[in-house]
C-alpha positions in Angstrom: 0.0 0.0 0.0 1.3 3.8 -1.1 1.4 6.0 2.0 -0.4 9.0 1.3 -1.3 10.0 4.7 0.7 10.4 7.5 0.5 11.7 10.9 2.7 13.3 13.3 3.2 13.8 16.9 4.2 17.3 17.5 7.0 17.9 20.0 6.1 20.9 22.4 9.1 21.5 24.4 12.2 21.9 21.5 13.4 25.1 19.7 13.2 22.4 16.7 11.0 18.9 16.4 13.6 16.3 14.4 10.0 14.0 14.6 8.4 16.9 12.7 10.9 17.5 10.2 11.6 14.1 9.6 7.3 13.8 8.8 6.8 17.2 6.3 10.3 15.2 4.4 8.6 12.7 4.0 5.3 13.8 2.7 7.4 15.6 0.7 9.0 12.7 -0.8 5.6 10.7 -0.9 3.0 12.9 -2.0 1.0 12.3 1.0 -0.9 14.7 3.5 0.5 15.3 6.7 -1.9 15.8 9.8 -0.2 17.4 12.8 -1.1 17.1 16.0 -0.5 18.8 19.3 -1.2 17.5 22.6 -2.3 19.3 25.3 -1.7 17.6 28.7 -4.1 18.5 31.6 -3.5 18.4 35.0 -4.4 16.1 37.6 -5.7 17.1 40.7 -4.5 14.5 43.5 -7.7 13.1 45.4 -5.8 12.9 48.8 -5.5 17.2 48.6 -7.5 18.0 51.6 -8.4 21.2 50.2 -9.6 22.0 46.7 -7.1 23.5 44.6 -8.2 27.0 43.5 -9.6 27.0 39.7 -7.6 29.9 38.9 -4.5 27.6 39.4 -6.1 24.3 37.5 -7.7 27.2 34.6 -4.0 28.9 34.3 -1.9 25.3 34.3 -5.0 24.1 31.2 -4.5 27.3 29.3 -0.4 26.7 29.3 -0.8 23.2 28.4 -3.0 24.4 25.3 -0.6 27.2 24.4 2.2 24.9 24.2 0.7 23.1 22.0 -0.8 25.9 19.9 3.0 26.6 19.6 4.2 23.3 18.1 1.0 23.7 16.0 1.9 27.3 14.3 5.3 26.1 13.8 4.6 22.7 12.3 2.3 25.1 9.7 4.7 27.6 9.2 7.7 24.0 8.6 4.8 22.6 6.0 4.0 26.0 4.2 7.9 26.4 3.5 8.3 23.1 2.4 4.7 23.0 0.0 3.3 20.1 1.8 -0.6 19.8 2.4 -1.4 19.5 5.7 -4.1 20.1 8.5 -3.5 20.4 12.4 -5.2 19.6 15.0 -4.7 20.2 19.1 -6.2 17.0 21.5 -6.4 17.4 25.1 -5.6 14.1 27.6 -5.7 14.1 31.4 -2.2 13.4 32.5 -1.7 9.8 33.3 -5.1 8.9 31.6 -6.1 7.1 28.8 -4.9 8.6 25.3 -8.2 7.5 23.9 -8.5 10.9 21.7 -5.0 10.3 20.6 -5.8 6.9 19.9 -8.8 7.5 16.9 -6.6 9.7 15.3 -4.1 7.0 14.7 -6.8 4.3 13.1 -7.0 5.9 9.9 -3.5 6.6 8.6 -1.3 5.3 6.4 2.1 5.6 9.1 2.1 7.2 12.6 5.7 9.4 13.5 6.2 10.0 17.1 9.5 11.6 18.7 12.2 9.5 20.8 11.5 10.9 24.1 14.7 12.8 25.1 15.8 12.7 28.5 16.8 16.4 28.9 13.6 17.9 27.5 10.6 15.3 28.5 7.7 15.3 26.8 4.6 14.9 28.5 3.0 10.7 28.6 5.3 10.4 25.3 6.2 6.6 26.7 2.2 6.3 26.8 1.7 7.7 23.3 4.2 5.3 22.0 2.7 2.9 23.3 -0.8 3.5 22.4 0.1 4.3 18.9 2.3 0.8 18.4 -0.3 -1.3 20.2 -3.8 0.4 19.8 -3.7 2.3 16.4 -3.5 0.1 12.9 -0.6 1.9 11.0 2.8 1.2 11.6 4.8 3.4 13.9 8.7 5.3 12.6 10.2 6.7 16.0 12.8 9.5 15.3 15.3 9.3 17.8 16.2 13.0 19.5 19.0 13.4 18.2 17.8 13.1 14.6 18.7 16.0 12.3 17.5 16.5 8.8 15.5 14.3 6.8 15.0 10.1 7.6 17.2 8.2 4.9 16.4 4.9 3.3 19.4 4.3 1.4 20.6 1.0 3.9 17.6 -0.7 5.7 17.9 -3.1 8.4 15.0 -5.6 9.1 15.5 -7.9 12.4 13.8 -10.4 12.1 12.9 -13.9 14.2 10.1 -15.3 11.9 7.0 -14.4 14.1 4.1 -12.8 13.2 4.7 -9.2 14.7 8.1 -9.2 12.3 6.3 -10.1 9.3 3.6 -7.2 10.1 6.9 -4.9 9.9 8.0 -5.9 7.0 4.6 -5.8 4.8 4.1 -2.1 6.8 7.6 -1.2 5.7 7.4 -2.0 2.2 6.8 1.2 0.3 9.6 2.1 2.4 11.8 -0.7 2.0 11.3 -0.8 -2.1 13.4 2.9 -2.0 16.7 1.2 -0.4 19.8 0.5 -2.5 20.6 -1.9 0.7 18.2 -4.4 2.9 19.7 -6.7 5.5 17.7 -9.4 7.2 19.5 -9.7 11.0 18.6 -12.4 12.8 19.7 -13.2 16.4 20.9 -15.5 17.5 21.3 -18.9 15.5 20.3 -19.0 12.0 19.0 -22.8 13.3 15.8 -21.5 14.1 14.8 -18.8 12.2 17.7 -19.4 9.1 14.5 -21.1 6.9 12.3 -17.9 7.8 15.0 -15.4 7.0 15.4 -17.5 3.5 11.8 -17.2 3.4 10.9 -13.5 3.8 14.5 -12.8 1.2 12.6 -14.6 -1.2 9.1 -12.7 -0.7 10.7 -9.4 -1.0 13.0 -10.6 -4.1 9.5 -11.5 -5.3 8.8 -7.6 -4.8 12.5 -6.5 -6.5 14.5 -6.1 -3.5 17.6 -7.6 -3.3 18.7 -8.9 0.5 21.0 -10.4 2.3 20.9 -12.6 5.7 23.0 -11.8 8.3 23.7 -13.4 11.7 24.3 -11.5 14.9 25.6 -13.3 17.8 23.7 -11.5 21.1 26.3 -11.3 24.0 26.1 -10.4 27.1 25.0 -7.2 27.0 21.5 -8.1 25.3 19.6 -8.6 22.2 18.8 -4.9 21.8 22.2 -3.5 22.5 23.5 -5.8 19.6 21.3 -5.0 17.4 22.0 -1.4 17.6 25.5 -2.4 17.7 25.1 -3.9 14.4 23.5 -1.2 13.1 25.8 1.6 13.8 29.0 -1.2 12.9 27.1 -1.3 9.4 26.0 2.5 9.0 22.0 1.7 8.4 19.7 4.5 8.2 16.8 2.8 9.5 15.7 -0.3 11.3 12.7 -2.5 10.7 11.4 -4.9 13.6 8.1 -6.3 15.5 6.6 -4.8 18.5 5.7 -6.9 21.4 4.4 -6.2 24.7 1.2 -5.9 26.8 0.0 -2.3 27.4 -1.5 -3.7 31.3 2.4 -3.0 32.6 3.4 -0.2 30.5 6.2 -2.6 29.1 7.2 -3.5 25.5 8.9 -6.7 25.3 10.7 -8.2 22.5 12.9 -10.9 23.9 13.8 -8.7 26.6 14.9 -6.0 23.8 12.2 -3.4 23.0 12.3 -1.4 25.7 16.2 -0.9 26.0 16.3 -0.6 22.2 13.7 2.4 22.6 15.8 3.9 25.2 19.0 3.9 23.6 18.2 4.0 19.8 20.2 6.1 17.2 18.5 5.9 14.6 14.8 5.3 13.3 13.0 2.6 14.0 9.6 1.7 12.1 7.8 -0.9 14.3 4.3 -2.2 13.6 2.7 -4.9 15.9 
């Protein structure tokens, strides 16, 4: 499927958004509308407070939350004027710590969902919760843009890691207007090729079937974790962007892909799509 509409989870906090900039480059790139949107993050008001907190205060901390995102809003249409890139924005309003339901229906109907690494010296408000809800509650497939991003995403090398389930194969078909622009794909299992050799050989064929030309790799996973060689891999090799499955269970706030998700998310340096 082409993507032809994408949408984008506006950063509040930067002087720039690599998430953003990454998004109206590609809509550039693909022909496809862009939807912004901002998110304004309400307070809670703690049920143990003995006394009521005056409205003023809840009022004044609702209208910040709304003009920072009003902010990333104007910029992210002033960023898709420059660039000639039809777009809409909108603003969505969530209780901090509650559910993202309202962030969640705008992510069912889209062709691919960008969302910002977190970064740990300018924290974005519930952006572990968005991630999450986009990955495991919307339908398209999910590109992080790690925080230290600049300029546009590249496809040139791709990396798909890959273990033969289910969730790795809904990557790859999700990734595949994507994956059809590299000069280089790499399927990285690992591990031993013993158990998922035959399914890397497999999903190499199906793509050839598609003109893409791969190659298998194996990684061996030491010590310091499955998610930690696989980034190693990928900055050893130069990729632009890594392909993989998304597991977890939203009950525990906790993504899990053989221990790796998480970590991976953490440290990553450089996009990852993920579908689930």
């Amino acid at each position: 499927m082409a993507i032809k509409d994408i949408l984008v989870l506006l950063d509040l906090v930067r002087s720039s958004s690599p998430s953003a900039e990454a998004a109206v480059d590609l809509a550039a790139r693909f022909g496809a509308h862009l939807t912004g949107l901002g998110l304004a993050v309400d307070p809670v008001v703690p049920g143990f407070v003995v006394a009521p907190l005056p409205v003023e205060l809840i009022e004044s901390a609702r209208a910040d939350a709304l003009k920072a995102a009003q902010d990333s809003v104007s910029a992210f249409e002033e960023s898709t004027r420059r660039q000639g890139v039809a777009s809409e924005s909108r603003i969505v309003e969530i209780l901090m710590g509650g559910a993202p339901d309202s962030f969640v229906v705008n992510c069912r109907l889209t062709d691919l969902i960008v969302i910002g690494q977190d970064d740990p010296d300018h924290p974005e408000p519930m952006r572990e919760a968005m991630i999450e809800a986009a990955l495991f509650e919307g339908t398209a497939p999910l590109l992080i843009v790690p925080h230290i991003q600049r300029g546009p995403v590249k496809f040139d090398r791709i990396m798909l890691g890959w273990d033969g389930s289910r969730t790795a194969a809904r990557a790859v078909h999700a990734a595949l207007p994507i994956i059809e622009h590299a000069r280089t794909v790499s399927i990285v299992v690992v591990g031993s090729l013993d158990s998922a050799g035959q399914a890397g050989a497999d999903v190499a064929t199906w793509l050839a079937r598609h003109g893409v030309t791969v190659e298998i790799e194996e990684v061996v996973a030491p010590d310091i974790g499955v998610g930690d060689a696989i980034l190693n891999h990928a900055a050893d090799k130069g990729f632009d962007l890594l392909v993989m499955g998304g597991y977890g269970h939203s009950r525990l706030r906790e993504f899990l892909l053989g221990g790796a998700t998480r970590s991976l998310l953490g440290s990553m340096t450089l996009p990852v799509l993920m579908a689930h």
